[in-house]
C-alpha positions in Angstrom: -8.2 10.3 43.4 -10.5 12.5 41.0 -6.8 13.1 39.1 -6.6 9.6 38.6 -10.5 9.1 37.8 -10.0 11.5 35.3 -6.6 9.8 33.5 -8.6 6.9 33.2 -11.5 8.2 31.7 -9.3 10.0 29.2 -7.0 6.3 29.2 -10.0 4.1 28.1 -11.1 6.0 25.0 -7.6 6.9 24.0 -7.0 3.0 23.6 -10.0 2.7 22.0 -9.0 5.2 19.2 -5.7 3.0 18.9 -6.9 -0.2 18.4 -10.0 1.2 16.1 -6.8 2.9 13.9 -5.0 -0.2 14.1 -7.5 -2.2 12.9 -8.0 0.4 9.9 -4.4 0.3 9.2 -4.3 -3.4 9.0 -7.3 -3.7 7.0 -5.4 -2.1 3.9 -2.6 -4.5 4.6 -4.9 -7.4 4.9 -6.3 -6.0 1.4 -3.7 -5.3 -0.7 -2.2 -9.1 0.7 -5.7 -10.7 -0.6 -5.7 -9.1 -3.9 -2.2 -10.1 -4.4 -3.3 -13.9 -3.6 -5.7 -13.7 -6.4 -9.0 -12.7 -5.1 -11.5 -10.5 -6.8 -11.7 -6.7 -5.2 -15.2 -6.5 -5.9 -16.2 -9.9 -4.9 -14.4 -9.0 -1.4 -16.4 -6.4 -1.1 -19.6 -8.5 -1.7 -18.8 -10.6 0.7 -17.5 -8.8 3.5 -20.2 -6.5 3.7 -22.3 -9.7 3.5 -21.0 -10.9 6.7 -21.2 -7.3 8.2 -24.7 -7.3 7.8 -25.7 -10.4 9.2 -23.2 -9.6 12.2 -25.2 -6.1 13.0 -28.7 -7.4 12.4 -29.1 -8.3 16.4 -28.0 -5.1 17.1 -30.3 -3.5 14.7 -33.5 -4.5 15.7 -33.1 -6.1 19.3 -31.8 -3.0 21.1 -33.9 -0.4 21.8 -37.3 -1.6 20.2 -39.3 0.5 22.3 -37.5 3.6 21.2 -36.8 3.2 17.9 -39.4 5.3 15.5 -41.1 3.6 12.4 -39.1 3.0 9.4 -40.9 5.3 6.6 -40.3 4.9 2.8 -38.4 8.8 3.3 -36.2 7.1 6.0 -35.0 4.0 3.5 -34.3 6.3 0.5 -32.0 8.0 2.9 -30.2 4.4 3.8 -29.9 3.6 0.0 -28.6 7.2 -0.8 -26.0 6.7 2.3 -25.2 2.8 1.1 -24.7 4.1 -2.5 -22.2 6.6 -1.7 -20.8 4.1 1.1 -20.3 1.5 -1.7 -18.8 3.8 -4.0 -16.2 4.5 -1.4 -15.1 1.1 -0.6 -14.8 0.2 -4.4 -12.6 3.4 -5.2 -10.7 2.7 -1.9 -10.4 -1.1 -2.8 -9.4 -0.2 -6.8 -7.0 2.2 -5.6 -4.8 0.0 -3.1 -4.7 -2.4 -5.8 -3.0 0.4 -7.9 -0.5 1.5 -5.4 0.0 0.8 -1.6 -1.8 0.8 1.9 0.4 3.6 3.3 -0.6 5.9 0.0 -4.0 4.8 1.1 -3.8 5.3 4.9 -2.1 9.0 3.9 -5.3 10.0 1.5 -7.9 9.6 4.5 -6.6 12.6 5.8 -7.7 14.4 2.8 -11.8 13.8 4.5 -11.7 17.0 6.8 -10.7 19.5 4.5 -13.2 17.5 1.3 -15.8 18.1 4.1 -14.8 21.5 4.3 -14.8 22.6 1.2 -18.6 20.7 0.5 -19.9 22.4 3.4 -18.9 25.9 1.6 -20.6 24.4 -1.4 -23.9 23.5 0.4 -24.2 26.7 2.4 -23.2 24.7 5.5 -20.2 27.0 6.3 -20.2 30.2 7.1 -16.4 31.7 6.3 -14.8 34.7 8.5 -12.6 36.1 6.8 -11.0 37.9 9.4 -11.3 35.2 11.8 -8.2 33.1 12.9 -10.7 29.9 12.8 -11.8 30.5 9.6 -8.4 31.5 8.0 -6.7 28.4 9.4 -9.8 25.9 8.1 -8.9 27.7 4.3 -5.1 27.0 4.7 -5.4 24.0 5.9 -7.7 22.8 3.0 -5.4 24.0 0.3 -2.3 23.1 2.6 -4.2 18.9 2.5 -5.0 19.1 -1.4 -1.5 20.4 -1.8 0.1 17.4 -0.1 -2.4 14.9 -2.2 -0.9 16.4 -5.3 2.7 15.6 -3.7 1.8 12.0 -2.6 0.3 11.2 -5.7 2.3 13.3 -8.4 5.8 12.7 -6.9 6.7 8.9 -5.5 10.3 9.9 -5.0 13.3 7.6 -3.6 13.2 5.0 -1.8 13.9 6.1 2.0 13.6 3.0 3.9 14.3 -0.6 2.2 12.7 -3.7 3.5 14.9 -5.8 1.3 12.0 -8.2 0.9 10.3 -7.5 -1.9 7.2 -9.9 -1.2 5.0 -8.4 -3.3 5.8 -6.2 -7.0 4.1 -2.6 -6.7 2.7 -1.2 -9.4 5.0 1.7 -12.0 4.4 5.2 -11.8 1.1 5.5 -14.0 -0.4 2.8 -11.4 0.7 5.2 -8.6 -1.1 7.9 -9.8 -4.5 6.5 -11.0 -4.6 4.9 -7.6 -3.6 7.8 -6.1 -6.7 9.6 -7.5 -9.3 6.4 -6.9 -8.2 7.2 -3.1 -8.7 10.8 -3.8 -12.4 10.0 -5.0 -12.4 7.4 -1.7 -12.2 10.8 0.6 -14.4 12.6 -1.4 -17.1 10.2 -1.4 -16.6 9.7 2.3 -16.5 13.3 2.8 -19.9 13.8 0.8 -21.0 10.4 3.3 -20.3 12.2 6.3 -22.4 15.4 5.1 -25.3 13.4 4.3 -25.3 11.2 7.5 -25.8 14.4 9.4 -28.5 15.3 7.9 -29.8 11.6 8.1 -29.3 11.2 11.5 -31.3 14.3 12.8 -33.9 13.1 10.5 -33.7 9.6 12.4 -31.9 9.2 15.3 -31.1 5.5 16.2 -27.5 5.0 15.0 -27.7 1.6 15.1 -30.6 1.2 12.3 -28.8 3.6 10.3 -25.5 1.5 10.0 -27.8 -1.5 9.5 -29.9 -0.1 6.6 -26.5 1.7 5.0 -24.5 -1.6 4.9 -27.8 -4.2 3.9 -27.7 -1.4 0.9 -24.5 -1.5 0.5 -24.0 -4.9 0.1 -27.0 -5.4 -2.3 -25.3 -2.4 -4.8 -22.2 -3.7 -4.9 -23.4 -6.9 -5.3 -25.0 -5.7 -8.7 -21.9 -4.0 -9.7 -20.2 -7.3 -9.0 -22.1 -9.3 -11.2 -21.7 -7.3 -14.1 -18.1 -6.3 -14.0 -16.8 -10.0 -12.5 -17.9 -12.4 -15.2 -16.0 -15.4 -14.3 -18.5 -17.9 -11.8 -14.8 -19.0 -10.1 -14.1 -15.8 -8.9 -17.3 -16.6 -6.4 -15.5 -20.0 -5.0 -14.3 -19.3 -1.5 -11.4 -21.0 -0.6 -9.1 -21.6 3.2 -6.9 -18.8 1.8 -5.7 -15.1 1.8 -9.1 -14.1 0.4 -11.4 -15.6 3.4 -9.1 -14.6 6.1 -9.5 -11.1 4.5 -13.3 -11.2 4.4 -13.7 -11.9 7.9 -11.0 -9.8 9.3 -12.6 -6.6 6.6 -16.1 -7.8 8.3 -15.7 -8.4 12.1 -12.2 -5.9 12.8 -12.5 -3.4 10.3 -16.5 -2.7 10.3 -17.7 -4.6 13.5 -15.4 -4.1 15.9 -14.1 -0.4 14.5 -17.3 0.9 14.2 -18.6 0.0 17.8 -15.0 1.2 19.2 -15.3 4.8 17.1 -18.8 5.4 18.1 -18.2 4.2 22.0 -14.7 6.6 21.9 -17.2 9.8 20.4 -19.8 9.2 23.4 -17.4 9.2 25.8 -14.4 12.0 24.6 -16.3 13.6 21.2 -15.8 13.5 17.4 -12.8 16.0 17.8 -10.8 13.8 19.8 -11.1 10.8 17.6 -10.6 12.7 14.4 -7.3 13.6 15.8 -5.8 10.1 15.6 -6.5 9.6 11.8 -3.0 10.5 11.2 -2.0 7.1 13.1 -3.0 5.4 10.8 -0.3 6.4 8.2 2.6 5.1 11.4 0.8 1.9 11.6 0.0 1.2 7.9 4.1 2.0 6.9 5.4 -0.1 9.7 2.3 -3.0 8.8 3.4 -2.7 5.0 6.7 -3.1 5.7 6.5 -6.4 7.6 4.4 -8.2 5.6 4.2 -6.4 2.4 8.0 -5.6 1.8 6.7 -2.4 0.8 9.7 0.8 0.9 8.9 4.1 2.3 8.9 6.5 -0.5 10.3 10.2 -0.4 7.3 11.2 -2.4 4.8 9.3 0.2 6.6 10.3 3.2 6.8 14.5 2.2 3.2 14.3 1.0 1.7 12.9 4.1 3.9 15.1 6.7 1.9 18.1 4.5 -1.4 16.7 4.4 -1.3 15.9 8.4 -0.1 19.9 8.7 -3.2 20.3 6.7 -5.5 18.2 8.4 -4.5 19.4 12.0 -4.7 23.1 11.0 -8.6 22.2 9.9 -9.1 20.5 12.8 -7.9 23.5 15.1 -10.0 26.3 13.2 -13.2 23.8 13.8 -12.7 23.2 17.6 -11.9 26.7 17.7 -15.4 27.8 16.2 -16.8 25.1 18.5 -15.3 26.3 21.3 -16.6 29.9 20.7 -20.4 28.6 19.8 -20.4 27.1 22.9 -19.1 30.2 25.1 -21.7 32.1 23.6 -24.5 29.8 24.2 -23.5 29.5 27.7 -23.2 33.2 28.1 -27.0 33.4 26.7 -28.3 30.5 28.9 -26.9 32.6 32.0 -28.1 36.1 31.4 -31.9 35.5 32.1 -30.9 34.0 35.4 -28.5 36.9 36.4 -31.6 38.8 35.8 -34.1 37.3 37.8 -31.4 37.6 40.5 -31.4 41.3 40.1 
């Protein structure tokens, strides 16, 4: 009975992680498809975050009223600062699709832990051992993820797998690479996001507000870029096309619905567990792409993302490894006072 107690438990988050990937994956399907229709990439943005916001505001400031502390001027410069570099994400992820595919896309995401990595060294946030099998395999596997970027981006290769359906016409080799490094500069950005959030979140604790604050923010700066960059009033219109169905399914799946799933899966199993499904993605988004895209498997993309997952995992192994040993150690301290009041 406890055996099968604890399958579920395990069952329930391990779902969640699949549908929360899936609806990633399809998101850069759903956006590449939109673009292709004719909508604006920054005007997409606008709106879905629009929606977004709206969407969380209950959650924001109904739940948890009593709890939640007072929202200095220190606290909202933090929000901006996190919706800035939130915005400037989503607009080199959104530019860089455009340029090449979701599956180049879905494979650059798991550049984010070894980015983290290497910023962490940079801020004094890491502490390296050399001699330490943890530490060695977080260095290898950072070079081992950049390494595979280059590949991915440098080297499309052969077709591998034909849909024979071209639906849509995918961008030359130049395209490639200039997207290729727009979702270079989406991981970095995300990596530098995921720094600065940690720091923000000890600073204020309620999750909820956080999100809130980042994506009004968000919204309102890539609204402004919007208006300067898109100078035609038609690219505004909203029509019962492509374009909507991909601003509600980017605001209600891929930020709504994602985001409560991800943060409900690391309550329940942790942040390690969930990282480890980022490489999903890159099944989901090839076989999404290739339904409804037409889009081929590429040598290139296919070598470039088996390294970068070899990467990513080997990162991922050295951190729960430190983990694990930090928490050993903090156990061993908690129980020494009591062995000696026993004595």
């Amino acid at each position: 009975m406890v055996g099968w107690l604890n399958a579920r438990r395990n069952l329930v988050p391990f779902v969640g992680m699949v549908v929360a990937i899936l609806a990633q994956s399809g998101s850069m399907v759903v956006i590449k498809v939109a673009m292709s229709d004719g909508i604006n990439k920054y005007v997409m943005v606008v709106y879905s975050m629009a929606l977004s916001t709206f969407m969380l505001l209950p959650f924001a400031f109904l739940i948890h009223r009593s709890e939640r502390p007072p929202i200095t001027f220190s606290a909202l410069w933090s929000f901006f600062l996190l919706g800035l570099l939130g915005s400037s994400a989503q607009i080199m992820a959104y530019v860089g699709i455009d340029l090449s595919s979701p599956t180049l896309a879905s494979a650059m995401l798991n550049l984010i832990p070894a980015f983290t990595f290497i910023l962490a060294l940079i801020f004094r946030m890491e502490i390296v051992y050399w001699r330490r099998f943890s530490s060695q395999a977080k260095i290898l596997g950072t070079i081992v993820s950049v390494t595979g970027a280059f590949v991915v981006i440098f080297y499309k290769g052969p077709p591998i797998f034909k849909t024979h359906s071209n639906k849509l016409q995918f961008s030359p080799q130049l395209n490639w690479i200039l997207g290729g490094l727009f979702l270079a500069g989406d991981s970095l950005l995300c990596s530098m996001w995921y720094i600065y959030q940690a720091s923000v979140t000890r600073k204020y604790p309620v999750v909820t507000i956080i999100v809130f604050f980042q994506i009004l923010f968000t919204t309102i700066q890539s609204a402004v870029f919007a208006l300067i960059v898109v100078r035609d009033p038609s690219a505004w219109q909203l029509k019962l096309d492509m374009g909507l169905i991909a601003i509600l399914y980017q605001a209600i799946a891929a930020t709504v619905i994602r985001y409560m799933l991800t943060t409900w899966c690391v309550q329940k199993a942790g942040p390690l567990f969930c990282a480890m499904f980022k490489p999903v993605g890159i099944i989901f988004t090839v076989f999404m792409g290739a339904i409804f895209l037409g889009d081929d498997l590429n040598l290139g993309s296919l070598i470039g993302a088996v390294i970068i997952v070899v990467g990513f995992y080997a990162v991922l192994w050295g951190k729960a490894k430190e983990e694990d040993k930090i928490e050993r150690l903090e156990s061993s301290c908690h129980s020494v006072p009591l062995l000696q009041n026993k004595a």
